[in-house]
Kinemage of the C-alpha trace (Angstrom):
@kinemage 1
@onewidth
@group {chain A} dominant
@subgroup {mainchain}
@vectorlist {calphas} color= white
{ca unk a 1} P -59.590 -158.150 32.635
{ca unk a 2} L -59.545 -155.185 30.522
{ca unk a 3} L -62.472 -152.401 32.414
{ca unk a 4} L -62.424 -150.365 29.217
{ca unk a 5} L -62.959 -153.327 27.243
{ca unk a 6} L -66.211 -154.465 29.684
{ca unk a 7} L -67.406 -150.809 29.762
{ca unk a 8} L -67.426 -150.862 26.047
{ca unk a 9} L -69.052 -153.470 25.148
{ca unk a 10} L -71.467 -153.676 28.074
{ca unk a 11} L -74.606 -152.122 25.900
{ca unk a 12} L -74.610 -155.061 23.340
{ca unk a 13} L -74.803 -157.439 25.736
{ca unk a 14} L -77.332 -155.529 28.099
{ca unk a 15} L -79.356 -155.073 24.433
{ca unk a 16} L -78.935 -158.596 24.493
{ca unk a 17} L -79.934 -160.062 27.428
{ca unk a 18} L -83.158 -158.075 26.886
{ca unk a 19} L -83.603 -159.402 23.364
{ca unk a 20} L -83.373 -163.047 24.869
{ca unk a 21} L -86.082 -162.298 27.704
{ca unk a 22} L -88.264 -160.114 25.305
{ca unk a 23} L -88.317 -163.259 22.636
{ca unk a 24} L -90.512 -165.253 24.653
{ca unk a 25} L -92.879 -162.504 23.876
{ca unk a 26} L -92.249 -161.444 20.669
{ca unk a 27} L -90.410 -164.327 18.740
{ca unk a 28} L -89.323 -162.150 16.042
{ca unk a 29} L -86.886 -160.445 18.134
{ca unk a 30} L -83.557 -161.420 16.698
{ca unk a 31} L -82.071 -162.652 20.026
{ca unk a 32} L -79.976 -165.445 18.643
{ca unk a 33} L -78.279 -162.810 16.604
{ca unk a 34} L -77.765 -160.087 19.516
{ca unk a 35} L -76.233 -162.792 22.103
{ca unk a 36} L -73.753 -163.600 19.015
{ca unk a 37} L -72.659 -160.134 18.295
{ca unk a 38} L -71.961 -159.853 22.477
{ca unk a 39} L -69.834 -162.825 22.523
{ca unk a 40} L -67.701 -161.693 19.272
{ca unk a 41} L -67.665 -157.930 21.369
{ca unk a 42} L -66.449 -159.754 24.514
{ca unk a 43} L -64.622 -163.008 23.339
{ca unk a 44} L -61.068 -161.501 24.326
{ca unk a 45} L -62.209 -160.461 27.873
{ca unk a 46} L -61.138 -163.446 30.602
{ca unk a 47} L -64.361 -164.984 31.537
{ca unk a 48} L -66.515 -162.975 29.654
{ca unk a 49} L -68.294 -165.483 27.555
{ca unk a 50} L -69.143 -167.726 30.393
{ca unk a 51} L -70.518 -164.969 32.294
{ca unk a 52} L -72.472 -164.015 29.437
{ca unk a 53} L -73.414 -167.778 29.077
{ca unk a 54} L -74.839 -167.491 32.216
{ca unk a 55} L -76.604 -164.450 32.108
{ca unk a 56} L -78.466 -165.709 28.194
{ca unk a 57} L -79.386 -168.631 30.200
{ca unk a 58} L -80.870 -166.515 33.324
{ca unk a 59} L -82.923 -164.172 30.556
{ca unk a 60} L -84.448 -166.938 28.955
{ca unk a 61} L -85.336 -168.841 32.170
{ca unk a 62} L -87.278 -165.505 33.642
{ca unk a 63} L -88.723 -165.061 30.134
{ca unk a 64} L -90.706 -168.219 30.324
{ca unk a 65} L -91.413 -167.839 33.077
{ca unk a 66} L -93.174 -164.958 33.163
{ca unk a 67} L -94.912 -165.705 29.488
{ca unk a 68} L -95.818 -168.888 31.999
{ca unk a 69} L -97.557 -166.667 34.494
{ca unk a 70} L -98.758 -164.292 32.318
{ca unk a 71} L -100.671 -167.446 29.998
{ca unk a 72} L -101.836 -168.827 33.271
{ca unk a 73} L -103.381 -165.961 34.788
{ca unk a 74} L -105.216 -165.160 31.566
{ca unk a 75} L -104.067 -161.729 30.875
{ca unk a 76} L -105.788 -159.552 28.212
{ca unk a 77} L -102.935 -159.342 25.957
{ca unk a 78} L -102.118 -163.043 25.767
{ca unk a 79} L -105.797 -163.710 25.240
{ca unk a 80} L -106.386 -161.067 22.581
{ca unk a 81} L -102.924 -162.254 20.697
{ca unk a 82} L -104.233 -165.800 20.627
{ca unk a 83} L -107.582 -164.368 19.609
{ca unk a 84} L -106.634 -162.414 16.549
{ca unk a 85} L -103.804 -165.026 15.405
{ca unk a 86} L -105.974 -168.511 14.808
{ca unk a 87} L -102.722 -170.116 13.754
{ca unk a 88} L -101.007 -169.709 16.967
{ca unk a 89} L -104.027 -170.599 18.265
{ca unk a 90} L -103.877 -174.206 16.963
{ca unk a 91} L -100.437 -174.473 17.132
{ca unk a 92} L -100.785 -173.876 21.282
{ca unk a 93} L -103.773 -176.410 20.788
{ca unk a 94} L -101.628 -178.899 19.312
{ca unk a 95} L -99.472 -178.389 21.836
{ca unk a 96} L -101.330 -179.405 25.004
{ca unk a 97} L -102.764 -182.300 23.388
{ca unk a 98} L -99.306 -183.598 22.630
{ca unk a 99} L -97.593 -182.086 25.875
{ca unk a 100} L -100.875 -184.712 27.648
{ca unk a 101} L -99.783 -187.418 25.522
{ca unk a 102} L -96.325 -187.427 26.429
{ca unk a 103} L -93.899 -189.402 28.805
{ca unk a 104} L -92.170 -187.198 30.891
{ca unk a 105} L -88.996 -187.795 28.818
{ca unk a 106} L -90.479 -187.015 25.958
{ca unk a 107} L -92.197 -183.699 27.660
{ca unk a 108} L -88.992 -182.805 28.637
{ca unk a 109} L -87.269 -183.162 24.967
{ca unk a 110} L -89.887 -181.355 23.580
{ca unk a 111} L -89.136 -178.291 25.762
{ca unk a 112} L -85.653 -178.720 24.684
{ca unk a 113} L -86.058 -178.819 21.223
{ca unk a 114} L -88.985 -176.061 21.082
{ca unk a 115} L -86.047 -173.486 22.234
{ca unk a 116} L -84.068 -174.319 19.422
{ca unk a 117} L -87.646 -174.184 16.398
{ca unk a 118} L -88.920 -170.406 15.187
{ca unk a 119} L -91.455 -169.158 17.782
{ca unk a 120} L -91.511 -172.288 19.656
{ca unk a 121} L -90.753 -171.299 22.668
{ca unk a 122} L -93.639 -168.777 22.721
{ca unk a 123} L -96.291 -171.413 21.431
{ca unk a 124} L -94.718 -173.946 24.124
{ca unk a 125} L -94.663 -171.599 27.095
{ca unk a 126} L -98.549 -170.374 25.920
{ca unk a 127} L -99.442 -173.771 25.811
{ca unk a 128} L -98.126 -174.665 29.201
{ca unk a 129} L -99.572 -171.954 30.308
{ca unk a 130} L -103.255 -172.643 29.491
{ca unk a 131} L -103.019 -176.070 30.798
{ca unk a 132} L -104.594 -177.477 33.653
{ca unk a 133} L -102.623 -179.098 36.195
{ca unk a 134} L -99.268 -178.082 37.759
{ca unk a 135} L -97.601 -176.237 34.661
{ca unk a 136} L -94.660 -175.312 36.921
{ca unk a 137} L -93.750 -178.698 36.717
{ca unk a 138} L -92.086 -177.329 33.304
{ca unk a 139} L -90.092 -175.080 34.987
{ca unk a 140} L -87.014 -177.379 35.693
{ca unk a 141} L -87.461 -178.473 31.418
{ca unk a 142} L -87.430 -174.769 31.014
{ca unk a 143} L -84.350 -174.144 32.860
{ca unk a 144} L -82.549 -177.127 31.322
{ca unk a 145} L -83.826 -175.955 27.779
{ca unk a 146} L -82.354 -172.274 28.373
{ca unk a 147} L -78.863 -174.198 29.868
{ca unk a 148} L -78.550 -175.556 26.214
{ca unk a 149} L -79.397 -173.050 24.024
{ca unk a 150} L -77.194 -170.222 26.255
{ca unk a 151} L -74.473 -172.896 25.593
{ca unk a 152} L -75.262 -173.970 22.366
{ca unk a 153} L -75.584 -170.153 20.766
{ca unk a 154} L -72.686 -168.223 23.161
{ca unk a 155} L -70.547 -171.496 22.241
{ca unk a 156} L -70.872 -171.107 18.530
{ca unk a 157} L -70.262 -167.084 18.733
{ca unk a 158} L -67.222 -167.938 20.657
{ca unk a 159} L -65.500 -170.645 18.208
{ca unk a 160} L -66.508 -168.334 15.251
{ca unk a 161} L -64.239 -165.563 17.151
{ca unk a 162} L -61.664 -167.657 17.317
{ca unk a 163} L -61.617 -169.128 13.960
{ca unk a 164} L -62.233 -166.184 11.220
{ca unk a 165} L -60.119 -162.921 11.646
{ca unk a 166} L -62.850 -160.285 10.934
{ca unk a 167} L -65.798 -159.878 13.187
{ca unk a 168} L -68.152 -159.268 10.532
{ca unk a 169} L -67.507 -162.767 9.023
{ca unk a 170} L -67.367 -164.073 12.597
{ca unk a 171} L -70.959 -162.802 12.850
{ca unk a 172} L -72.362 -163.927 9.100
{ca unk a 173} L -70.705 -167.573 9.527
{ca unk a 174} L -72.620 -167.677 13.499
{ca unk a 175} L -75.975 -166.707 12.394
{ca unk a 176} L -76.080 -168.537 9.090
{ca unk a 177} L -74.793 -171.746 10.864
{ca unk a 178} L -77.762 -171.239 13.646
{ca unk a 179} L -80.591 -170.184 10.825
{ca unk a 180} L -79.026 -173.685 9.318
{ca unk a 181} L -79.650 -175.188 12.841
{ca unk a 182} L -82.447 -173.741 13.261
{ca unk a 183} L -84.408 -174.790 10.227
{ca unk a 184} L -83.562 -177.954 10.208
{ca unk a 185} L -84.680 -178.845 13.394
{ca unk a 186} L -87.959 -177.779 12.510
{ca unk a 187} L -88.283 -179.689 9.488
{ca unk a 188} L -87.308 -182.549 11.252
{ca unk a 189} L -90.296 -181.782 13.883
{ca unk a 190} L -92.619 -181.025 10.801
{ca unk a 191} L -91.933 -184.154 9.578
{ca unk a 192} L -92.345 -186.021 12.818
{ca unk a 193} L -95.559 -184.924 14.661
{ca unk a 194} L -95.723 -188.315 16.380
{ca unk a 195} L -92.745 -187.428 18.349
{ca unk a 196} L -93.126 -183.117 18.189
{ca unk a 197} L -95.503 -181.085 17.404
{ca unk a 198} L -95.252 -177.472 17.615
C-alpha cells in the first residue's frame, strides 16, 4: 500500500466521513458526492475502498443515532427546526403514523429505502425519535440501512474508477447515476404512500 498515496488523500475522505455523519443533520450536505470523490482519490490503494466502505457505513450509523437521541430527548434545536419548518413537520407526522401502521418488514424497508430519498433519513430518524415506545428498536434497521447505502454509493464510485479514464468524468457519471437513483426512488415512494411515506 502506497503511505504517500493514503497520506494524500486522507483529507477527502476525513471531509467525507464527516459529510456522511453531519447529513443526518443537515440533509443538504452533499455527502453522497464527498464519499464518491474519496473512493475515485483512493480506488488504486489495496483495500482502500472497503475500508472506506466501512468507515461511510460507521458515520451514518452514529449519525442516526445521535439525531435519534437528540429527537428523543427533545433538544431545543430539533424542536425549534421542526417548529419553524411546518413541512418537515408533517412529513415527521406522516411518518409515525405510517412507521405504527407497519409490519416489522415493512418498518424495516422503509428505513432502507428512506437512506436512499432526499432528506429522508433526517425526517425518518426525527420521526423515530418523537415516538413513543422503544425507538431503539430501529437501531439494527438503521445499521442495515447505512450497510447498503455505504455499499451501494462506495460501490458505484469504485466501478466508475475503473471504467472511465479521467477522474472528473468518473465523478460526473457517479453522481448523476445516484441523483438518477435517487430521484427515482422517491417518485416511486410519492407515488406509493400505501407502502412509504416520507
Amino acid at each position: 500500500m502506497d503511505i504517500s498515496a493514503v497520506i494524500g488523500s486522507s483529507w477527502i475522505c476525513a471531509l467525507a466521513l464527516c459529510a456522511v455523519l453531519g447529513d443526518a443533520f443537515l440533509p443538504f450536505i452533499p455527502s453522497g458526492t464527498l464519499v464518491i470523490l474519496a473512493v475515485l482519490k483512493t480506488s488504486q490503494i489495496d483495500g482502500a475502498p472497503v475500508l472506506l466502505g466501512l468507515g461511510v457505513a460507521v458515520a451514518s450509523f452514529l449519525g442516526d443515532l445521535l439525531l435519534l437521541r437528540l429527537a428523543r430527548r427533545g433538544a431545543p434545536s430539533v424542536q425549534r427546526r421542526l417548529e419553524h419548518r411546518p413541512k418537515l413537520a408533517a412529513s415527521v407526522a406522516r411518518v409515525q403514523h405510517a412507521l405504527n401502521d407497519r409490519t416489522t418488514g415493512a418498518a424495516a424497508a422503509m428505513v432502507v429505502i428512506a437512506r436512499f430519498v432526499p432528506a429522508g433519513r433526517t425526517v425518518l430518524d426525527l420521526a423515530i425519535g418523537h415516538s413513543p415506545g422503544q425507538p431503539y428498536r430501529f437501531l439494527r434497521w438503521s445499521a442495515l440501512a447505512a450497510l447498503v447505502w455505504a455499499a451501494y454509493i462506495v460501490t458505484l464510485g469504485w466501478l466508475n474508477s475503473h471504467w472511465f479514464d479521467t477522474a472528473w468524468l468518473s465523478l460526473a457519471v457517479s453522481c448523476a447515476a445516484a441523483t438518477a437513483v435517487s430521484t427515482a426512488i422517491a417518485r416511486i415512494v410519492r407515488r406509493n404512500r400505501r407502502l412509504v411515506t416520507i
